[in-house]
C-alpha positions as CSV (number, residue, x, y, z in Angstrom):
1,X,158.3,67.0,120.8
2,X,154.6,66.5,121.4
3,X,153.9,70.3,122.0
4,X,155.7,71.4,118.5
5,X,153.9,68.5,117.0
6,X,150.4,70.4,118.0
7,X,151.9,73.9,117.3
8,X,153.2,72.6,113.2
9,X,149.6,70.7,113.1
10,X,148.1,74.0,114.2
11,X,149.8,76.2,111.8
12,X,149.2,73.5,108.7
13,X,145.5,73.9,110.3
14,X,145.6,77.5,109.7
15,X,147.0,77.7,106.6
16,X,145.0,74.8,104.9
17,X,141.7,75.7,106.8
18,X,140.8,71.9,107.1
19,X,142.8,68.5,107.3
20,X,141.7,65.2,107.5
21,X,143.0,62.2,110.2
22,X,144.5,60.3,107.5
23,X,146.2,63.4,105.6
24,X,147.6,64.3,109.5
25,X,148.6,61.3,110.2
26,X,150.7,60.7,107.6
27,X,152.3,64.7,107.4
28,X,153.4,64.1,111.2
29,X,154.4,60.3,110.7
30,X,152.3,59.4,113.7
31,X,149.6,57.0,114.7
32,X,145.8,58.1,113.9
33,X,145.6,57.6,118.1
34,X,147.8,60.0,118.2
35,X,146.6,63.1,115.8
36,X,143.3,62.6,117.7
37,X,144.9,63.0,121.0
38,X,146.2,65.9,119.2
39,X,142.9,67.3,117.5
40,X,141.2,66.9,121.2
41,X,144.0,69.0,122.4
42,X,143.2,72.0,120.0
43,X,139.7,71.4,120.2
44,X,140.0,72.1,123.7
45,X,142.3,75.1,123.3
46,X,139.2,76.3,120.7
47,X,141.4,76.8,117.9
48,X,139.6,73.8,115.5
49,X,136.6,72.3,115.4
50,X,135.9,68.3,114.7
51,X,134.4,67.2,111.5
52,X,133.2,64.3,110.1
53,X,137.2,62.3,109.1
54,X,139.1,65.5,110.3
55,X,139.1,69.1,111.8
56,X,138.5,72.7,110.5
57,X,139.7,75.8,112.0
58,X,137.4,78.2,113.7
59,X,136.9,81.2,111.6
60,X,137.5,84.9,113.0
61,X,133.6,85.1,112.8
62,X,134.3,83.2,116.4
63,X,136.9,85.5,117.8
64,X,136.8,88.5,119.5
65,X,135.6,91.7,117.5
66,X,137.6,95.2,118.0
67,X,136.2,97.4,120.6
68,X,135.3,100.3,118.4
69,X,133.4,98.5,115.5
70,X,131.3,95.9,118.4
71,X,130.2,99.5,119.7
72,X,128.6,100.8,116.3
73,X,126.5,97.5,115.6
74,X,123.1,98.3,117.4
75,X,124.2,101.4,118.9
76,X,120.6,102.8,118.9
77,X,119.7,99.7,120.8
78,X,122.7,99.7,123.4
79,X,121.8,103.8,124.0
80,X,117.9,102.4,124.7
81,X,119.5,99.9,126.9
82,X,121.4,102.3,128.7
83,X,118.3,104.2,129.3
84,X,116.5,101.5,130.7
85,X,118.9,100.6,132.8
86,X,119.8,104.1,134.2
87,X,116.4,104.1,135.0
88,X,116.1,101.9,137.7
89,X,118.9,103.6,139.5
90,X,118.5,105.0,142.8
91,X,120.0,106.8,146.0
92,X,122.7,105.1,147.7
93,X,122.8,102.9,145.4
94,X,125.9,100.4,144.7
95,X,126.6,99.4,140.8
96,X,129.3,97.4,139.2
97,X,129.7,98.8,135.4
98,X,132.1,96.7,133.2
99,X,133.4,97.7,130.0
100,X,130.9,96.7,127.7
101,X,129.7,98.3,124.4
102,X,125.8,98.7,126.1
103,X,127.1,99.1,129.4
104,X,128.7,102.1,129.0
105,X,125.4,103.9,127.9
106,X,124.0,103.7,131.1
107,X,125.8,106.9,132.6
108,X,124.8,108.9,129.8
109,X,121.1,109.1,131.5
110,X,121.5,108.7,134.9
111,X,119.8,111.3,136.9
112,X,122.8,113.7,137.7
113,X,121.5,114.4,141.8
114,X,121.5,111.0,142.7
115,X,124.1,109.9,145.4
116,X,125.1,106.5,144.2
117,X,128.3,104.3,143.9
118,X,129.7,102.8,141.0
119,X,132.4,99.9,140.8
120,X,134.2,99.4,137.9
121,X,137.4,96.7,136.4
């Protein structure tokens, strides 16, 4: 019961963008104890945030951004990065490269005779 309660007060979160205690409280016939046992929940899970007599819901501008358009925003400043970076590599060598949108620059300017090792996820 409790966990569809947080999953219809999430959704009606969603929807409405913002809610207050009392408005919650009396949608889900519970006590106000209760919807901020609730709220902590889904401020824990990061889907809301707490405001003064309620909760909001986090906008997208908090959630992950596709691959593709994070790698054109500052692209002439990941490609400089890159560069630096490259630059300190040497001989024998060990590097861990994730799968960043700067990290993945780097290779682009590494000196091609160097013996090195790279480690990847």
């Amino acid at each position: 019961m409790k966990s569809k309660r947080i999953y219809e007060i999430e959704s009606f979160i969603k929807k409405n963008k913002t809610a207050s205690i009392d408005e919650l409280k009396d949608i889900f016939n519970v006590s106000v104890n209760t919807i901020r046992r609730d709220i902590n929940l889904l401020v824990d899970m990061n889907v809301v945030k707490k405001v003064y007599g309620g909760i909001e819901v986090i906008e997208d501008e908090y959630k992950a951004v596709d691959y593709q358009k994070r790698n054109m925003e500052n692209y002439q400043s990941k490609k400089h990065i890159g560069k630096l970076a490259a630059a300190h590599i040497e001989t024998n060598d060990i590097i861990y490269i994730d799968t960043g949108t700067t990290t993945i620059h780097v290779l682009d300017y590494v000196d091609k005779k160097l013996s090195f090792t790279i480690i990847t996820n």
